[in-house]
C-alpha positions in Angstrom: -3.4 -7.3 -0.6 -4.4 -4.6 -2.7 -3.1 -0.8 -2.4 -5.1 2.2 -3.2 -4.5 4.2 -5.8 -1.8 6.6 -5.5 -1.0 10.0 -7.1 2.0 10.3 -5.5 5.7 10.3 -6.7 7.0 7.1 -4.4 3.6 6.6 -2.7 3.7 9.6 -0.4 1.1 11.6 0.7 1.7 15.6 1.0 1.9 16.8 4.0 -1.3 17.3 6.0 -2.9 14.8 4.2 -5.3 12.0 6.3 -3.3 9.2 6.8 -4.2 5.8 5.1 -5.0 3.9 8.2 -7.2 7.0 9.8 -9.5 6.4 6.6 -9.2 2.2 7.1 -10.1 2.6 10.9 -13.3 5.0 9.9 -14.1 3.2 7.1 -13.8 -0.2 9.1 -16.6 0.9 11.6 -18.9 2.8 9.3 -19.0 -0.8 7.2 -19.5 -2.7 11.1 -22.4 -0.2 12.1 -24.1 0.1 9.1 -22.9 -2.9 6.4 -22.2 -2.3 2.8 -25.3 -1.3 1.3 -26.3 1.9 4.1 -22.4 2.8 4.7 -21.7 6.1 3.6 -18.4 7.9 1.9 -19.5 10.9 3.3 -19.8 9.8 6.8 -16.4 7.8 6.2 -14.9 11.0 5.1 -16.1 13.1 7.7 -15.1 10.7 10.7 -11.7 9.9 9.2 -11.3 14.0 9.2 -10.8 14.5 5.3 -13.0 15.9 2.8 -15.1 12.9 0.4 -12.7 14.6 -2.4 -9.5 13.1 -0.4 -11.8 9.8 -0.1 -11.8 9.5 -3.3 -8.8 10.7 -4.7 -7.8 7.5 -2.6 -10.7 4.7 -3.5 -12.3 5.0 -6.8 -15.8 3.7 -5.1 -17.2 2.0 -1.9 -16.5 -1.3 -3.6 -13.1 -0.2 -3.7 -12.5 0.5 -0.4 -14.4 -2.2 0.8 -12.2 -5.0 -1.0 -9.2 -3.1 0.3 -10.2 -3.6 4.1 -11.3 -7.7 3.2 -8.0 -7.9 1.5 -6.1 -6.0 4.7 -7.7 -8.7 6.8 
């Protein structure tokens, strides 16, 4: 499986940061409702509770994140 990228000294997130899975579970069923091509980073972002900054600080791209969730499976 493939991680996402990670900024942080031993892989953990600051505190208050969205949690990893939050923004897999969002991400899961904004790619379910609306497949690759119409999902959205913003709406991703928004229903995961972060900011499309924290999205990507975390997944370079869509294709990113997508691969990660095929690879989770």
């Amino acid at each position: 499986m493939q991680q996402p990228r990670t900024r942080w000294p031993g892989g953990t997130p600051p505190r208050g940061t969205v949690a990893e899975g939050t923004l897999a579970d969002a991400a899961r069923e904004e790619f379910l409702a609306y497949g690759y091509m119409n999902a959205s980073m913003r709406r991703i972002a928004a229903a995961a509770g972060c900011t499309t900054g924290t999205l990507y600080y975390r997944f370079r791209d869509k294709g990113e994140l997508f691969r990660y969730l095929v690879d989770d499976a």
